[in-house]
MARZAKE-989787 format. One record per residue (C-alpha): residue in one letter; z negated, y, x; residue number from 1. Coordinates in nm, 4 decimals, padded with zeros to 6 digits. Each point is the difference from the previous one (the first is absolute). Layout:
N
A/Z/Y/X/NUM
...
This chain:
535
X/-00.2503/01.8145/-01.2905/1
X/00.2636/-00.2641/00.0225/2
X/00.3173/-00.0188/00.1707/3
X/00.3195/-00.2066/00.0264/4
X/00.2111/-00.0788/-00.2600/5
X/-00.2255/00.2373/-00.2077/6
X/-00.2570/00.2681/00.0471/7
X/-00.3049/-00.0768/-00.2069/8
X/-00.3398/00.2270/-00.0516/9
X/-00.2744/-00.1049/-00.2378/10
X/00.0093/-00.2374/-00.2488/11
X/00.3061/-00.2076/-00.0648/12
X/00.0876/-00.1124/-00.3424/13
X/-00.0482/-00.3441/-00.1044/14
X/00.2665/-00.2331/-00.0715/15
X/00.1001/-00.1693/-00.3194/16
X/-00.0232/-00.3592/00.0344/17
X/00.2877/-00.2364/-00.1410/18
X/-00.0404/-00.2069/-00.3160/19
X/00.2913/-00.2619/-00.0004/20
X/00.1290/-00.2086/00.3062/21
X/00.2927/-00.0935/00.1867/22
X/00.0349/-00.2696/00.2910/23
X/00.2965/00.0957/00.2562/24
X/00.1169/-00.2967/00.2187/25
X/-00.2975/-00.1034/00.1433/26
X/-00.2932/00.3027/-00.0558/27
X/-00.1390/00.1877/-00.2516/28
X/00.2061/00.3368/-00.0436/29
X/-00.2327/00.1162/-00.2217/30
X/-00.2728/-00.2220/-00.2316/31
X/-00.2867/00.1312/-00.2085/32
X/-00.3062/00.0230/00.1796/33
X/00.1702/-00.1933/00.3069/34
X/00.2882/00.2655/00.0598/35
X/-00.1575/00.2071/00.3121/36
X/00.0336/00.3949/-00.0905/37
X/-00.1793/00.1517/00.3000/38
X/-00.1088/-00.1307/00.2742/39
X/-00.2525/00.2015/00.2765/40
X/00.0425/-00.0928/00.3325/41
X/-00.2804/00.0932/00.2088/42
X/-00.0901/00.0342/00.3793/43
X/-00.2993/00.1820/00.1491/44
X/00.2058/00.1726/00.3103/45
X/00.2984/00.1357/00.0546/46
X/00.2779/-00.0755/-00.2329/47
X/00.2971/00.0531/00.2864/48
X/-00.1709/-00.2040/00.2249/49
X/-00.0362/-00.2933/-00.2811/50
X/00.3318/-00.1604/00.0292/51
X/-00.1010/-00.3125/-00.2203/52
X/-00.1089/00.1831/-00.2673/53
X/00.2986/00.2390/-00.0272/54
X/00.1958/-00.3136/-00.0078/55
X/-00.1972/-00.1432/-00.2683/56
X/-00.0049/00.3506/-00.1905/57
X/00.4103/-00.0321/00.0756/58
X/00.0356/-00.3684/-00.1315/59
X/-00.2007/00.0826/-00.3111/60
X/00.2032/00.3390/-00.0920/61
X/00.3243/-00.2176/00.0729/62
X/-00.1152/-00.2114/-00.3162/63
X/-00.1537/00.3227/-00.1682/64
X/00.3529/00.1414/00.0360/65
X/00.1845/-00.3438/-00.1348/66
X/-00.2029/-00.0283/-00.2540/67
X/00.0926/00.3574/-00.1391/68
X/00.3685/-00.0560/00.0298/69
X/-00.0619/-00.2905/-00.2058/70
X/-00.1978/00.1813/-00.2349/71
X/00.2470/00.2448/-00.0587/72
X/00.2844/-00.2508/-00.0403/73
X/-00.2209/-00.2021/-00.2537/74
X/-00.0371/00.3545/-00.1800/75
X/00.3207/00.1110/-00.0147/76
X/00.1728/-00.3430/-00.0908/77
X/-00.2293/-00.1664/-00.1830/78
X/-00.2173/00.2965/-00.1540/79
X/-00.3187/-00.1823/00.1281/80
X/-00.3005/00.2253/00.1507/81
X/-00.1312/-00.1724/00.2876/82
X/-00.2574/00.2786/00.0481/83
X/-00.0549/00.2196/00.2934/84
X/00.0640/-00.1291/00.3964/85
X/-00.2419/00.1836/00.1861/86
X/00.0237/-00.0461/00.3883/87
X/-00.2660/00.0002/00.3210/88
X/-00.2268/00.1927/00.1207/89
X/-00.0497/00.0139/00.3512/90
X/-00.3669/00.1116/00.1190/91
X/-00.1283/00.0545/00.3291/92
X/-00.0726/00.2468/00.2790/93
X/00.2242/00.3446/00.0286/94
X/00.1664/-00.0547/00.3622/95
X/00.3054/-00.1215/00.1172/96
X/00.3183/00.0023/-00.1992/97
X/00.0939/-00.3761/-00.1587/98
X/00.3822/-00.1134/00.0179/99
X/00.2374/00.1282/-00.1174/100
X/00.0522/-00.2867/-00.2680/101
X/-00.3298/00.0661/-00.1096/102
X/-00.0131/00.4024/-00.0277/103
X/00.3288/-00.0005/-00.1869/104
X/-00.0734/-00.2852/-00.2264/105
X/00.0170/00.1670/-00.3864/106
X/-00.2948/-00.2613/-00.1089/107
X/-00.2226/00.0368/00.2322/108
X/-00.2473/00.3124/00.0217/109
X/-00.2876/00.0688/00.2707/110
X/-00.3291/00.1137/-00.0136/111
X/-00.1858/00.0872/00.2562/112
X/-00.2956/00.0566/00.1312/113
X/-00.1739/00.1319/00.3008/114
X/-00.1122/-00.1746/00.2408/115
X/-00.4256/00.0541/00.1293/116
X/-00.0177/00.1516/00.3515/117
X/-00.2932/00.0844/00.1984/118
X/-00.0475/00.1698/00.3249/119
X/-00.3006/-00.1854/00.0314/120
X/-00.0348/-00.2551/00.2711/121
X/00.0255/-00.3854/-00.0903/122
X/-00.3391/-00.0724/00.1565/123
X/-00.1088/00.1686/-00.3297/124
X/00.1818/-00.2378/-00.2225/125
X/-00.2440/-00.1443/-00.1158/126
X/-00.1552/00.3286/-00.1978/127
X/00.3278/00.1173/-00.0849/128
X/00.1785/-00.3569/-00.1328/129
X/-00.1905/00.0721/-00.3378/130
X/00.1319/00.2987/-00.0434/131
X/00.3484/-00.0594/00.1174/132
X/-00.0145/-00.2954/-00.2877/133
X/-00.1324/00.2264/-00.2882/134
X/00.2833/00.2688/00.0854/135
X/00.2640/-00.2648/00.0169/136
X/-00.1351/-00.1665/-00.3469/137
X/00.0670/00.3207/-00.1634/138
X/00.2942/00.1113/00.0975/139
X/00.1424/-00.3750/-00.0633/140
X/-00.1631/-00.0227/-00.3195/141
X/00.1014/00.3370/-00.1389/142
X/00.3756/-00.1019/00.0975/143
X/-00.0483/-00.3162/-00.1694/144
X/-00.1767/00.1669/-00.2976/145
X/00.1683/00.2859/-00.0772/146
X/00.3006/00.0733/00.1715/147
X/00.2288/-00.3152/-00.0065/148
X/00.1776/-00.1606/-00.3096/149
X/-00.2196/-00.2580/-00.1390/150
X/00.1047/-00.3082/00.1886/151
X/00.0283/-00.3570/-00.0885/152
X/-00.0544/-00.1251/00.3585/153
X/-00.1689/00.1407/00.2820/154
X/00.1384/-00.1597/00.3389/155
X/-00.2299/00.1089/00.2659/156
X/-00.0415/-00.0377/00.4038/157
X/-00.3001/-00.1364/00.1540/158
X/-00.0474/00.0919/00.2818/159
X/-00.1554/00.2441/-00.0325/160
X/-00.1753/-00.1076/-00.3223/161
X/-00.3312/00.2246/00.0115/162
X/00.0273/00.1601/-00.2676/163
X/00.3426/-00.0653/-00.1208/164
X/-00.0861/-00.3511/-00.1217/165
X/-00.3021/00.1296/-00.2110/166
X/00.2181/00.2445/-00.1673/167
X/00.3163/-00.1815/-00.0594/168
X/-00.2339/-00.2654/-00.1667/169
X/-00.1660/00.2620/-00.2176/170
X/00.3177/00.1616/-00.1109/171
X/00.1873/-00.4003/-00.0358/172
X/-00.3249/-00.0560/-00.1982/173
X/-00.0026/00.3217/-00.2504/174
X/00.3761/-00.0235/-00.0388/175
X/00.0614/-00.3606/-00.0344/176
X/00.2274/00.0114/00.2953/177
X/00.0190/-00.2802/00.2306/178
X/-00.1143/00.0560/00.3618/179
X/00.2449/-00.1477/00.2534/180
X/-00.1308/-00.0030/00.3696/181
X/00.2160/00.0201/00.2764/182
X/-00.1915/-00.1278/00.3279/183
X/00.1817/00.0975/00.3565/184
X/-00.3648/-00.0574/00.1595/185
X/-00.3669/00.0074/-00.0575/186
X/-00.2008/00.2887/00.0309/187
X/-00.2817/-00.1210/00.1462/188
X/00.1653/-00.2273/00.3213/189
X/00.1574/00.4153/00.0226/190
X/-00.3356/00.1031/-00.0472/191
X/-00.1408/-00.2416/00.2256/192
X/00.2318/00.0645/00.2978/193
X/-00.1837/00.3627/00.0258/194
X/-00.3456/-00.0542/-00.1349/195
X/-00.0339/-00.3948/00.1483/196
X/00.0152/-00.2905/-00.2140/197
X/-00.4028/00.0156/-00.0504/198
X/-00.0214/00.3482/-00.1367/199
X/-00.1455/00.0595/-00.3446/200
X/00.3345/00.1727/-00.1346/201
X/00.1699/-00.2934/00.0727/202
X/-00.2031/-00.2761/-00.1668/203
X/00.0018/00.2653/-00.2707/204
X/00.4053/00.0561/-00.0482/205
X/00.0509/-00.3449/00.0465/206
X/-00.2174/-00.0681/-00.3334/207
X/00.1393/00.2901/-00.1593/208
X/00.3917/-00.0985/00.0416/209
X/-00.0918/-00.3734/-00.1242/210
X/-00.1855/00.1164/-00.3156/211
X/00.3004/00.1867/-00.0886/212
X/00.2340/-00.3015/00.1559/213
X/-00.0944/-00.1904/-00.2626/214
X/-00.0371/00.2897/-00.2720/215
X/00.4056/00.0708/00.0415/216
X/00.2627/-00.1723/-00.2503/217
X/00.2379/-00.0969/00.2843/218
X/00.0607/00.0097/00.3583/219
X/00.2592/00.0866/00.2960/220
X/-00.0387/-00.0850/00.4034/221
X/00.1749/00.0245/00.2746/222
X/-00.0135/-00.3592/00.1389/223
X/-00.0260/-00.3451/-00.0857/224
X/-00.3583/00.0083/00.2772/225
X/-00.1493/00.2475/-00.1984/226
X/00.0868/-00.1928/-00.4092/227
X/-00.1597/-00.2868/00.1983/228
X/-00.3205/00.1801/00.1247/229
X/-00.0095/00.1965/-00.3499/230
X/-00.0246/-00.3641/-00.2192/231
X/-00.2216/-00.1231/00.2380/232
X/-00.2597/00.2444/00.0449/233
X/00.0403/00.2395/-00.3100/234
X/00.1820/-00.2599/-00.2552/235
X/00.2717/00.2267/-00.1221/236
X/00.3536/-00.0820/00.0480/237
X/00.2536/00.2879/00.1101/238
X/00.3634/-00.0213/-00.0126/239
X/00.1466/00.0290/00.3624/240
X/00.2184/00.3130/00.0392/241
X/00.1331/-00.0056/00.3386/242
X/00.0974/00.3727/00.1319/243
X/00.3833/00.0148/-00.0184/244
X/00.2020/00.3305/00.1395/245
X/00.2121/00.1605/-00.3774/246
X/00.3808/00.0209/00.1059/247
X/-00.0287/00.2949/00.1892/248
X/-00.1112/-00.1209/00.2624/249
X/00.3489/-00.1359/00.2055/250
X/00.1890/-00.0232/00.3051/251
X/00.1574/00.4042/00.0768/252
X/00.3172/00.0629/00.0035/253
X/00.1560/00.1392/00.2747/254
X/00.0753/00.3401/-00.1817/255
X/-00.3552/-00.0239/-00.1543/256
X/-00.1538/-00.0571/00.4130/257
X/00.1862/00.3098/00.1170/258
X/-00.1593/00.2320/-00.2550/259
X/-00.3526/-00.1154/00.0463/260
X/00.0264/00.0731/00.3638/261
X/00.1535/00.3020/-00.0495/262
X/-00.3154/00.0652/-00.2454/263
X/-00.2571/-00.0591/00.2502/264
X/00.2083/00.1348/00.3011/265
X/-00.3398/00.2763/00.0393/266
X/-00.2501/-00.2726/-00.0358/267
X/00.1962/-00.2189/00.2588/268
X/00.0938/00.2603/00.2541/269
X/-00.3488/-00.0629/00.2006/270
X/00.1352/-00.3400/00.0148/271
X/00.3569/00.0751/00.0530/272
X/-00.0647/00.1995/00.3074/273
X/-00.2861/-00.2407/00.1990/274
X/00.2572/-00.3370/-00.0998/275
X/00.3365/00.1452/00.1226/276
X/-00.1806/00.2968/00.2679/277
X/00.2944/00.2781/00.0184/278
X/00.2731/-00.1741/-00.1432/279
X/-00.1636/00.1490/-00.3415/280
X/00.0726/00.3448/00.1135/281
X/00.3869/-00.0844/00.0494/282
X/00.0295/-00.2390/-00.3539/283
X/00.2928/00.0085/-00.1945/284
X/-00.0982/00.2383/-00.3048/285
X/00.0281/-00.1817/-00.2836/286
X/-00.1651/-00.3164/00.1329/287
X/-00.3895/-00.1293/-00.0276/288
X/-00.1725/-00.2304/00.2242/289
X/00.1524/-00.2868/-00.1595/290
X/00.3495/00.1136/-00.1301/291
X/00.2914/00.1426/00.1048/292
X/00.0873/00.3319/-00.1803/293
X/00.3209/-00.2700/-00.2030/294
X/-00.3514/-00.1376/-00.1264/295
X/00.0805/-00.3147/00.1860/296
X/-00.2561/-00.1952/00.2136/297
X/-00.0605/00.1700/00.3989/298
X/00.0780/-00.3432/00.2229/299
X/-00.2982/00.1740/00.1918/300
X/-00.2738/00.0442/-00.2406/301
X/-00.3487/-00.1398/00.0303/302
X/-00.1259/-00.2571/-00.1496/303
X/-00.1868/00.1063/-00.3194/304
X/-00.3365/-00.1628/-00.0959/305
X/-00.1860/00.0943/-00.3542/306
X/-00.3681/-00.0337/-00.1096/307
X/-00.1680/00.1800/-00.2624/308
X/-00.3916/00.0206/-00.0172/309
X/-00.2524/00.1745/-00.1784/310
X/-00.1624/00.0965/00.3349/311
X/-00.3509/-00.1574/-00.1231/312
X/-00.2186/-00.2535/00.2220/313
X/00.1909/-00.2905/-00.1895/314
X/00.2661/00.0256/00.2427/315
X/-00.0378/-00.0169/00.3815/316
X/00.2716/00.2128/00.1324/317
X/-00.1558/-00.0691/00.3534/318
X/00.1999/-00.3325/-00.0275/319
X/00.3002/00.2013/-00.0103/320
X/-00.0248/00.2382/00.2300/321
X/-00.0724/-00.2332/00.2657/322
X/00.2858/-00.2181/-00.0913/323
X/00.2044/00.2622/00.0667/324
X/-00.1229/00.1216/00.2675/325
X/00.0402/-00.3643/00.1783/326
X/00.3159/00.0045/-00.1142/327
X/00.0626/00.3175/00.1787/328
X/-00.1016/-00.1360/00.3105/329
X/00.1914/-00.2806/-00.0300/330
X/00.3675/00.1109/-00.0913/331
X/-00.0192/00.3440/00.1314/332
X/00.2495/-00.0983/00.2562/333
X/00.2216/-00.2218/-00.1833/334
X/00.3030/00.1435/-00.0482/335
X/00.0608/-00.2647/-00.2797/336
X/-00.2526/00.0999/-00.1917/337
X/00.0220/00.2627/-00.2882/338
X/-00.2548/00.3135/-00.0133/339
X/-00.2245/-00.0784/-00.3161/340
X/-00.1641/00.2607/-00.2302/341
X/-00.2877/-00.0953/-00.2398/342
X/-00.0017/00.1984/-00.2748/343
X/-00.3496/-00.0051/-00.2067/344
X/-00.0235/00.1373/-00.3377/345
X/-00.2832/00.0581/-00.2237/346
X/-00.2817/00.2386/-00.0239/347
X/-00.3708/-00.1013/00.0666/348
X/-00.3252/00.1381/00.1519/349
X/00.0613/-00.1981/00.3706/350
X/00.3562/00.1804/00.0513/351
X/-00.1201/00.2507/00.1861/352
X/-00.2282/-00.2172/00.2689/353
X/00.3128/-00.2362/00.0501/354
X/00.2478/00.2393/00.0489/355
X/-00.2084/00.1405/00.2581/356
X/-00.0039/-00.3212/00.1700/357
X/00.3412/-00.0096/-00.0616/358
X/00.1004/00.2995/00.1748/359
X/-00.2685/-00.0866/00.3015/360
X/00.2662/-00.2899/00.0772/361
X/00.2573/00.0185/00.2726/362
X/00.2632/-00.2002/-00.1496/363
X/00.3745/-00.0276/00.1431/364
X/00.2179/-00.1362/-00.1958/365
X/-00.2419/-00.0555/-00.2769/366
X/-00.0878/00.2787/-00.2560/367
X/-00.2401/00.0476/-00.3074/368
X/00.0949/00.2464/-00.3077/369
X/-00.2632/00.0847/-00.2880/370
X/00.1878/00.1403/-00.3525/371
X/-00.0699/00.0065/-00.3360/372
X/00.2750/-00.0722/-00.2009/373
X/00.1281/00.0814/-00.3893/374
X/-00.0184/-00.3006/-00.2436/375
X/00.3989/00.0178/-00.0124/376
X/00.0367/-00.0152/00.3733/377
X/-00.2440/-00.2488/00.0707/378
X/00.2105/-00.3302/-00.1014/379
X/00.2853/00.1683/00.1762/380
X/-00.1995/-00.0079/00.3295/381
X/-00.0633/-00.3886/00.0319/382
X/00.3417/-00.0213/-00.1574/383
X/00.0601/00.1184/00.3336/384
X/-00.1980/-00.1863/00.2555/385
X/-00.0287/-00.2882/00.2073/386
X/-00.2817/-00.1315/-00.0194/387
X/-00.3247/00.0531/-00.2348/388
X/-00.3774/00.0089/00.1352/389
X/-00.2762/-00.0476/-00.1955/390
X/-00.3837/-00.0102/00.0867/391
X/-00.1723/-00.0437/-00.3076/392
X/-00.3122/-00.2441/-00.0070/393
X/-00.1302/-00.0862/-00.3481/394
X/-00.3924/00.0306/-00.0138/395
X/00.0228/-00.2994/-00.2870/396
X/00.2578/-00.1510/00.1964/397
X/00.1524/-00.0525/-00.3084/398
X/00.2698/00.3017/-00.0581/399
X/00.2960/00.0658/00.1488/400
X/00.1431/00.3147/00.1512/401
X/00.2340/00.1940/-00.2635/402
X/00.2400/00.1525/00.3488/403
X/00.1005/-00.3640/00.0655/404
X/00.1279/-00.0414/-00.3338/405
X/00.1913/00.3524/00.0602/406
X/00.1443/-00.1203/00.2796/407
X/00.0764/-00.3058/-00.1217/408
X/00.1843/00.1655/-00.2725/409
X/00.1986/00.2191/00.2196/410
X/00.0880/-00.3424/00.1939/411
X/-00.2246/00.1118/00.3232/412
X/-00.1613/-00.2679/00.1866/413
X/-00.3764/00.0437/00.0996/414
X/-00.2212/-00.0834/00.2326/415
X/-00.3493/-00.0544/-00.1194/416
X/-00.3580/-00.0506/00.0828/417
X/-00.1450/-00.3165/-00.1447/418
X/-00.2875/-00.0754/-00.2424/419
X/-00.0565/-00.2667/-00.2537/420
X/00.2486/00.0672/-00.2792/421
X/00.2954/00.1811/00.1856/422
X/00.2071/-00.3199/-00.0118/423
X/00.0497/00.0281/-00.4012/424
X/00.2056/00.3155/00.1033/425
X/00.1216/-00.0290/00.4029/426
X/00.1163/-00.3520/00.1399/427
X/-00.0005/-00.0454/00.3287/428
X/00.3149/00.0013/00.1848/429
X/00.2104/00.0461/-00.3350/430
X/-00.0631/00.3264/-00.1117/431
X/-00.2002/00.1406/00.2805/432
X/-00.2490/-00.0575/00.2506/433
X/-00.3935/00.0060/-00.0442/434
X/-00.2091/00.1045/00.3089/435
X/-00.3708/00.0408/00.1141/436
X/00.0183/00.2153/00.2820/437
X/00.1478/00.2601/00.1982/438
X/00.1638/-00.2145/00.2670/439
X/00.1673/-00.2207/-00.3248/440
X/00.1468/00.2900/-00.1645/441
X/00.1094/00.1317/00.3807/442
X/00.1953/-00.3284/00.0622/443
X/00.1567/00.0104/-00.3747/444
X/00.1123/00.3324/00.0400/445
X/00.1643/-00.0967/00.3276/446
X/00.1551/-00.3194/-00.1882/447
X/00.1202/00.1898/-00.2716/448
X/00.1366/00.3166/00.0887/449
X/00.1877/-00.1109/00.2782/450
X/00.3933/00.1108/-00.0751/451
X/-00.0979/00.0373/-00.3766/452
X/00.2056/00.3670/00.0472/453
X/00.3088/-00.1589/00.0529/454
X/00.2326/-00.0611/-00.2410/455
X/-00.0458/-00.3950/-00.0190/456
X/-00.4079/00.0576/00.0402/457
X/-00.2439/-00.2169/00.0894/458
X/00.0629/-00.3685/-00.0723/459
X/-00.4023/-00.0794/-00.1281/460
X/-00.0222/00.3459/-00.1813/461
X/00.3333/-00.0789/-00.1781/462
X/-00.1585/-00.3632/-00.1275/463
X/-00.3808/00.1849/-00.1063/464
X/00.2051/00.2440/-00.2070/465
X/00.1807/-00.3067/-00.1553/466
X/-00.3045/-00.1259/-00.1124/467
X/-00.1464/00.2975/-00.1678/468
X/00.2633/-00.0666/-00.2211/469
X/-00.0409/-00.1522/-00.2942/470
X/-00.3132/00.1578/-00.1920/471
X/00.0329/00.1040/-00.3494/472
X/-00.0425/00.3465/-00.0496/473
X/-00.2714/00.1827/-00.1615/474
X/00.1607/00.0330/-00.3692/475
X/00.1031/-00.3730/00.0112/476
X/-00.3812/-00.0897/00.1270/477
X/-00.1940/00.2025/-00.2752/478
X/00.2316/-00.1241/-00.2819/479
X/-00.0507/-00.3488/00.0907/480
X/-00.3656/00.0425/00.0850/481
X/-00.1956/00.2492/-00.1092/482
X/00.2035/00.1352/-00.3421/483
X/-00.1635/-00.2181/-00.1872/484
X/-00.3271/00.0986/00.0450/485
X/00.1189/00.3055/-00.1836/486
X/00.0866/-00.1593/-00.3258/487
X/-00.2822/-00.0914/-00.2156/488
X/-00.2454/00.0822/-00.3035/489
X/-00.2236/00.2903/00.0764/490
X/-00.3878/-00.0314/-00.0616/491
X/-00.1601/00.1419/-00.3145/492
X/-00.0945/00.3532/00.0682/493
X/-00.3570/00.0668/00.0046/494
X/-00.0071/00.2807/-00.2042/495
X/00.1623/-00.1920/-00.2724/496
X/-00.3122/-00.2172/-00.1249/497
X/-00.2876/00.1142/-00.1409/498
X/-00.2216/-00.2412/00.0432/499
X/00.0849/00.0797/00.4024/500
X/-00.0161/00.3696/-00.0656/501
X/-00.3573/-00.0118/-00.1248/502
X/-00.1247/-00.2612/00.2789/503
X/00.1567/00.2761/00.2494/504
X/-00.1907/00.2504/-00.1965/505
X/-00.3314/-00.2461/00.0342/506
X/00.0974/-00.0697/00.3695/507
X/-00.0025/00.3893/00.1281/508
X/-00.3280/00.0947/-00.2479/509
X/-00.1879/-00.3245/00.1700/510
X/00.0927/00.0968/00.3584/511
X/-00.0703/00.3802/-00.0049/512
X/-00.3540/-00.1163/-00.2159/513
X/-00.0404/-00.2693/00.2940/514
X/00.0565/00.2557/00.2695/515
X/-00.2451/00.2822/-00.1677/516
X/-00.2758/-00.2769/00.0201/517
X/00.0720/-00.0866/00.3205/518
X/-00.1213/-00.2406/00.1984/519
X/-00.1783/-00.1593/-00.2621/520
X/00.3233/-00.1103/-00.2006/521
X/00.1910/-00.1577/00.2624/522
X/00.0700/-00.2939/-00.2165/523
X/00.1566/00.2257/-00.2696/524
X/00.2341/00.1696/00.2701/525
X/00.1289/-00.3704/00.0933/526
X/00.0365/-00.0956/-00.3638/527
X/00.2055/00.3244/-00.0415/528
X/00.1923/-00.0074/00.2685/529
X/00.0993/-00.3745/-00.0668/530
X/00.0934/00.1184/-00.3113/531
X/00.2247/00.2489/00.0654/532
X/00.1615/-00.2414/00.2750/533
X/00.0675/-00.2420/-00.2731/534
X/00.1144/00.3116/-00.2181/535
């Protein structure tokens, strides 16, 4: 079923296209053939732990919902029927819940699906990965088929693009939709970082997601590295889309800081009662670990330090855990000094080995807190903090981490480990610091968080959150970038010529002759099959 602004099951009607055409400032409100009426926006994993593409579901509903104000205006005034405004559909994995801007959103509706899961181990993956394909491929392509409104694009995430490529192309193809990719990575550098760089999946995804590189009508990346390495080595051209946090994603007020606290006062008592010992026992009730029960700021709090991971072997949380740790060693006696929490969020299948070696460390003044945390209340939490950590290592070296843009939006300096692109997103000493060890991240810590609880703070933190000032939001971004992309003629159906209909018809009767006569009629399979590619 769907969920969100609407509930959907089976089939949803089709949408009436309009037949006359209207320019509004400076985009199509509605045009013909070029007015977009649905759009499908499509990830293979977890839709609430997609932000990107609930932004770019958001963004495209926000026009889906102008557009039908305008409508009716233009109907009511001027008696002129600018046809139906359908809205988006969001596809991807049943999991986590999206934000709230997206789940309340009247235009857009999700479908979902659910996700393969084996018991088996991954040793095996190589008898199972056929089978996990061919279950994904139908549950994507009955979705695409059958249970969303016909759409007029199809935006879709790679990675992962096995098999969501293949059947976004078929349905584009079939429908006369475009197919927009949206690249955040490559599957096989992802795939390579497991299997090795030499393994036979790897040569094979990386031929698979250039075939339908340059099958797709238009393009989206993260970074200007990656539109470079794209022209150069697969000679398409994507538009650069840099991540952006939406305008919820802010500074917390101080009413706003006292009830989040008071929220999580459970999942912070552990770390309530090791950072302040007995004084928990005799708090003021009323108060957290950070606020005073007036909701104003404890002159005694700890410092407060936010990363969020995925808890996957991407991210080497063994950097910061013995940052900290040398940290503890070193300001344990300084009175000066503030107590520091981390706070990680995120769920992943490493949480459970590092919080082990979390809780194997005898730590002072120093102290680590796991939580998983609602959509709602996650902005609100590096609203909050200090100081932002993130560990994310690209395996293309040519993404950037989606937390650093969070915190950037919430006005958080970061400290992050470096690799080859990071600098399109963190600079250096303006808004935030870029390490490549332990003993880097222990001496910026120590730099930073130095008197950063008082009320004047700490003189370098003050000038890093300065400078992550400045950036555009997401909703400014797209609509300069990427909305654009969105406006356009849609290709001619395939079901609507004959002379394609019968070649289709030839097509399938040649390949299932070819495949009966097997292996004499090899060169009838790769006639067919080119065929059907050009189809």
């Amino acid at each position: 079923g769907g969920r969100a602004g609407s509930v959907r099951y089976g089939r949803a009607p089709s949408t009436t296209r309009a037949t006359t055409g209207f320019a509004f400032g400076d985009r199509a409100v509605f045009s013909g053939d070029a007015a977009i009426m649905n759009v499908a926006v499509v990830v293979l994993g977890d839709v609430g732990r997609s932000p990107r593409m609930q932004y770019h579901a958001k963004s495209l509903a926000d026009r889906a919902s102008s557009r039908a104000q305008f409508s009716n205006i233009m109907e009511s005034v001027f008696s002129v029927d600018t046809g139906e405004c359908a809205g988006v559909s969001l596809v991807g994995y049943r999991g986590e819940p999206c934000v709230p801007d997206v789940e309340n959103h009247k235009m857009i509706t999700q479908y979902l699906i659910e996700p393969w899961t084996t018991s088996l181990p991954k040793v095996l993956f190589i008898l199972y990965a056929p089978l996990k394909v061919l279950v994904l491929l139908w549950r994507l392509a009955v979705t695409l088929f059958f249970r969303i409104p016909r759409p007029d694009i199809i935006l879709v995430q790679c990675p992962p693009g096995i098999p969501s490529l293949f059947v976004v192309w078929a349905c584009a193809r079939l429908y006369g939709a475009r197919m927009v990719i949206d690249w955040h990575n490559f599957g096989f550098t992802v795939l390579a970082k497991s299997k090795g760089r030499y393994h036979p999946f790897v040569a094979m995804c990386h031929a698979y997601e250039n075939n339908f590189a340059t099958r797709a009508d238009a393009h989206l990346c993260v970074t200007q590295a990656m539109r470079e390495w794209m022209t150069a080595h697969w000679h398409v051209k994507p538009t650069v889309l840099y991540d952006r946090a939406p305008s919820f994603f802010k500074q917390a007020g101080a009413k706003e800081r006292h009830e989040l606290f008071q929220r999580l006062e459970s999942e912070l008592a552990g770390a309530r009662a090791a950072l302040e010992g007995e004084a928990a026992d005799k708090a003021e009730e009323g108060s957290t670990l950070f606020t005073t029960k007036e909701g104003k700021p404890r002159l005694d709090r700890p410092a407060l330090v936010v990363s969020s991971t995925s808890w996957t072997e991407d991210e080497d949380f063994g950097l910061l855990l013995a940052a900290a740790q040398a940290l503890d060693e070193r300001v344990h006696e300084d009175d000066a000094f503030p107590r520091v929490l981390f706070l990680v969020t995120g769920k992943g299948p490493l949480k459970k080995m590092y919080e082990e070696r979390m809780a194997a460390l005898k730590l002072r003044k120093v102290h680590f807190c796991t939580l998983w945390l609602e959509p709602k209340d996650y902005p609100l939490l590096l609203g909050c903090a200090d100081l932002g950590v993130c560990l994310h290592t690209s395996t293309s070296e040519m993404d950037l981490p989606m937390k650093v843009v969070d915190m950037f939006g919430c006005g958080l300096p970061v400290c992050a480990v470096g690799f080859k692109c990071l600098s399109e997103l963190v600079k250096h000493e303006e808004n935030g610091m870029v390490f490549s060890s332990s003993s880097e991240l222990c001496d910026q810590f120590a730099e930073l968080l130095i008197g950063c609880t008082h009320e004047e703070g700490n003189a370098k933190l003050n000038r890093l959150r300065g400078g992550v000032g400045g950036l555009e939001g997401w909703d400014a971004n797209w609509a300069t970038h990427a909305s654009s992309i969105f406006i356009g003629k849609s290709r001619i159906p395939l079901w609507q010529g004959k002379l394609r209909i019968l070649l289709l018809f030839v097509a399938v009767c040649s390949l299932l002759v070819g495949l009966y006569l097997a292996p004499r009629s090899t060169t009838v399979i790769v006639v067919t099959m080119t065929l059907l590619v050009t189809l």
